[in-house]
C-alpha positions in Angstrom: 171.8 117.1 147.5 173.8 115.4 145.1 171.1 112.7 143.9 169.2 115.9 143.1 172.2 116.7 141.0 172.3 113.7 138.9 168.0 113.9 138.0 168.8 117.2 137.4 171.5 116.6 134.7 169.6 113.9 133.1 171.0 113.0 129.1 169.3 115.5 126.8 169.6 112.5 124.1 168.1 109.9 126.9 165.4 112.7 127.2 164.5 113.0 123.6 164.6 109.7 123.3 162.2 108.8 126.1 160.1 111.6 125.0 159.7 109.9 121.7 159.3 106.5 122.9 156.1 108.3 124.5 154.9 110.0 121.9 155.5 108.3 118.8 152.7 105.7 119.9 150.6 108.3 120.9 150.6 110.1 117.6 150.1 107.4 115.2 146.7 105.9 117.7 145.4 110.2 117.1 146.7 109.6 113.3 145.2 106.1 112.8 141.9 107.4 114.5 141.7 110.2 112.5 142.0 108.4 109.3 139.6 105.8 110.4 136.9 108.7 110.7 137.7 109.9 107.9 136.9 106.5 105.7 134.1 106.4 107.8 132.2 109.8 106.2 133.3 109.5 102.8 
């Protein structure tokens, strides 16, 4: 029970910062794809 504990009470800051590790590089390959497309039909 108390291994359950300690995933259970996991860093809020550790969280956001995992979170953002994750999708930071997700957004800019949407953001980068987007603006490629949009060179593409103008």
């Amino acid at each position: 029970m108390s291994t359950q504990q300690s995933v259970t009470k996991t860093h809020p800051a550790k969280l956001a910062l995992f979170w953002l590790y994750v999708i930071a590089p997700l957004t800019w390959g949407v953001v980068n794809t987007l603006l490629q497309a949009m060179k593409l039909f103008h």
